[in-house]
C-alpha positions as CSV (number, residue, x, y, z in Angstrom):
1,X,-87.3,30.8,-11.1
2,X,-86.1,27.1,-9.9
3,X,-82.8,27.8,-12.0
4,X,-82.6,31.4,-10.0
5,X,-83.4,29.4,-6.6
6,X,-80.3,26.6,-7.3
7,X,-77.7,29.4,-8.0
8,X,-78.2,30.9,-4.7
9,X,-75.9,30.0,-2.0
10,X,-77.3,27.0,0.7
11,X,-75.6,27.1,3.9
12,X,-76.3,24.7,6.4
13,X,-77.0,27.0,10.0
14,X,-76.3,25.3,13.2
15,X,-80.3,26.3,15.3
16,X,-78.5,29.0,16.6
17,X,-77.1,30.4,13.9
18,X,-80.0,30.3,11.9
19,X,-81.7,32.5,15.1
20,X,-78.9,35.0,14.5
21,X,-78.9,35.1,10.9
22,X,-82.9,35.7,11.1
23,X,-82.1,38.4,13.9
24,X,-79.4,40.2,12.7
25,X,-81.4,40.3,9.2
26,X,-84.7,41.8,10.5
27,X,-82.7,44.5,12.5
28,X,-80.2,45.6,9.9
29,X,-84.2,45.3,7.5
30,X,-85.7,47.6,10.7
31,X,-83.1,50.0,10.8
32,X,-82.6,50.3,6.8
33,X,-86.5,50.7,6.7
34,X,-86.7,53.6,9.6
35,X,-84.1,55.5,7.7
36,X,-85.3,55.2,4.2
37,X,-89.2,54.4,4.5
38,X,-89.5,56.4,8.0
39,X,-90.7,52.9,9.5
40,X,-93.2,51.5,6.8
41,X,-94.7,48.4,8.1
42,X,-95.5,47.6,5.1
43,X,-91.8,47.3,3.6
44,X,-90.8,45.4,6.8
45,X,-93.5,42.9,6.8
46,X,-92.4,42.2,3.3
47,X,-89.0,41.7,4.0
48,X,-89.9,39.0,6.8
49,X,-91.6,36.9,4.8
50,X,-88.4,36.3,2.1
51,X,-85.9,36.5,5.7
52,X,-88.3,33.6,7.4
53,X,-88.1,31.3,4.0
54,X,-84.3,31.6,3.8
55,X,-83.8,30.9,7.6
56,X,-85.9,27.7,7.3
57,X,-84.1,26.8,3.9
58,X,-80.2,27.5,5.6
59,X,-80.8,25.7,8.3
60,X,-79.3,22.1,9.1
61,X,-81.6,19.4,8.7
62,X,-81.3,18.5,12.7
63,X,-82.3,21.6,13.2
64,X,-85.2,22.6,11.8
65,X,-87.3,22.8,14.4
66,X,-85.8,25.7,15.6
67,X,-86.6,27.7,12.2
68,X,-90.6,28.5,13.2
69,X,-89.1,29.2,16.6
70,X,-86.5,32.0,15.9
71,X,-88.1,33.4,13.1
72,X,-90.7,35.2,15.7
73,X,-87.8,36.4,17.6
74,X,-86.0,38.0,14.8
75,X,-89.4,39.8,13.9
76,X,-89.7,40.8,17.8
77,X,-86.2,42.0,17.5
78,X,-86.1,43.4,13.9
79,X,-89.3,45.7,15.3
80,X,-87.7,47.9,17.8
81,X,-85.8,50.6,15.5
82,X,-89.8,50.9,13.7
83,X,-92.1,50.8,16.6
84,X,-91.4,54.2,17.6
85,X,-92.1,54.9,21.2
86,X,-90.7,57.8,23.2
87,X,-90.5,58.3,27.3
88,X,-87.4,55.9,27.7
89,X,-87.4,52.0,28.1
90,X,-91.0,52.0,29.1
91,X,-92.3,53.3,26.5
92,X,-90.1,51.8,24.3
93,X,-91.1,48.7,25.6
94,X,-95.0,49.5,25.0
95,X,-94.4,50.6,21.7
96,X,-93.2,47.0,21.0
97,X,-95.5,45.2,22.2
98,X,-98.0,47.3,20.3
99,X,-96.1,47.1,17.1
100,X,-95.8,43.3,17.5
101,X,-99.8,43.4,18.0
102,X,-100.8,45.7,15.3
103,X,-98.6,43.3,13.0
104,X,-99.3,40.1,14.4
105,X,-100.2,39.6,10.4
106,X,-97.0,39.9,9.1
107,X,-95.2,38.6,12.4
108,X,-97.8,34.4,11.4
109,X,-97.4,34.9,7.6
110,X,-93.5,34.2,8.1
111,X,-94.1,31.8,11.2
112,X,-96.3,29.8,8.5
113,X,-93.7,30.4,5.9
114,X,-90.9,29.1,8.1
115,X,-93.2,26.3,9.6
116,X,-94.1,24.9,6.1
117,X,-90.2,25.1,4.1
118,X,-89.4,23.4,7.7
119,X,-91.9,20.6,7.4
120,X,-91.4,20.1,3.8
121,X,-87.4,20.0,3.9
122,X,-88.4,16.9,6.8
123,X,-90.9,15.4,4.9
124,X,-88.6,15.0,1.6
125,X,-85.7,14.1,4.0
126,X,-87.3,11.1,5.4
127,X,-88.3,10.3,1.7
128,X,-84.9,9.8,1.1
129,X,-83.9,7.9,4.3
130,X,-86.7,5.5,3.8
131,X,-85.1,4.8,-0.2
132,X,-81.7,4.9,1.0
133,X,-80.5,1.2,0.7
134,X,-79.3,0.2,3.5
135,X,-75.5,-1.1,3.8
136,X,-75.0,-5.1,3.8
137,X,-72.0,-5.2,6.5
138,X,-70.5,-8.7,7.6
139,X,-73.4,-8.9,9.9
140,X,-76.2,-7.8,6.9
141,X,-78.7,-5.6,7.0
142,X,-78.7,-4.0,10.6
143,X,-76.8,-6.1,12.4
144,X,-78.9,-9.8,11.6
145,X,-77.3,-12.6,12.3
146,X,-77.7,-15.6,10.3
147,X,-78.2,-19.1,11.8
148,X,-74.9,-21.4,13.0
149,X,-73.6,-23.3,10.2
150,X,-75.1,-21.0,7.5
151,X,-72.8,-19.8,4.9
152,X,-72.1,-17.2,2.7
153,X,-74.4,-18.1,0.6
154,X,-77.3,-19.0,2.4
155,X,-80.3,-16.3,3.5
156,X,-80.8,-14.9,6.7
157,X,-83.1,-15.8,8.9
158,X,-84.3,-18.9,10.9
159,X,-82.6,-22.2,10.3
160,X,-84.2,-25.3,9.8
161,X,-85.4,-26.0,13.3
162,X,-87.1,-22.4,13.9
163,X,-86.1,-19.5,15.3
164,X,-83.9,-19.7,18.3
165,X,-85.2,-20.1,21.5
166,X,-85.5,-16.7,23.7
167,X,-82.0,-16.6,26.4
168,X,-83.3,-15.2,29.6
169,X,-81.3,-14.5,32.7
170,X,-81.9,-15.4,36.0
171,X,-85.2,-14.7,37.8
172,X,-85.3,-14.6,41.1
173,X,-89.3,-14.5,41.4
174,X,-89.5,-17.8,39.4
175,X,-86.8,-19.5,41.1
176,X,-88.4,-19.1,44.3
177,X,-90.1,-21.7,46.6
178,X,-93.0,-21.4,48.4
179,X,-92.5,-21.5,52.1
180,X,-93.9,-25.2,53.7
């Protein structure tokens, strides 16, 4: 199963791709599953949950908030061709809101599913930030400077006499006599 997982393609989706891929997906899933299944819930909910995994999986690691956050929408979208409904947009609309009730199930199992590849994919990624060396520039490590006089050779850090003494700039309050 890992070996089947590697071979398959991994995109990195800008947060609004990865809201359009998720959409797209659970519409062309809603209207495949009103024309072959007659609107199973059943089939669709199913289809979400592998839909929500790939959306959190494809998208960029800057973005992965937005995974738990467009996976809903694509469900809310990817329900109209099932919901049914009749009587124009009103009762389109109604049908909608009662499909997205009625399968509220379905519509937190892939918010949960999206939510955890999310969190894991950031968990393992500050993992390797925090084990990533970090790069010795002229400077060293983040920009420290070493004492005057030091040399190649010699560590960072204080010199001899201590750290050096705090530069502050002018401060007016401090400078300031008291009236006689």
């Amino acid at each position: 199963m890992v070996q089947a997982l590697r071979r398959l393609p991994s995109p990195r989706l800008t947060g609004l791709g990865a809201g359009l891929f998720a959409s797209a997906s659970m519409l062309l899933v809603g209207f495949l599953d009103w024309l072959l299944l007659d609107g199973s819930p059943l089939a669709f909910g199913l289809l979400f949950l592998p839909v929500s995994a790939l959306t959190a999986l494809w998208v960029r690691t800057a973005d992965l908030v937005t995974a738990p956050i467009a996976v809903p929408i694509a469900f809310a979208v990817g329900v109209v061709p099932i919901a049914g409904g009749s009587g124009g947009f009103g009762g389109q609309a109604m049908a909608v809101v009662t499909a997205l009730a009625v399968h509220a199930g379905w519509l937190y199992g892939g918010t949960l599913i999206a939510g955890v590849v999310a969190s894991v994919r950031k968990v393992r990624d500050m993992g390797r930030r925090r084990r990533r060396p970090v790069p010795a520039g002229p400077a060293g490590p983040a920009g420290a400077r070493r004492p005057a006089g030091a040399g190649p050779g010699a560590a960072p850090g204080p010199g001899p006499t201590g750290p050096a003494p705090a530069r502050r700039g002018p401060n007016p309050a401090r400078d300031r006599r008291p009236a006689p």
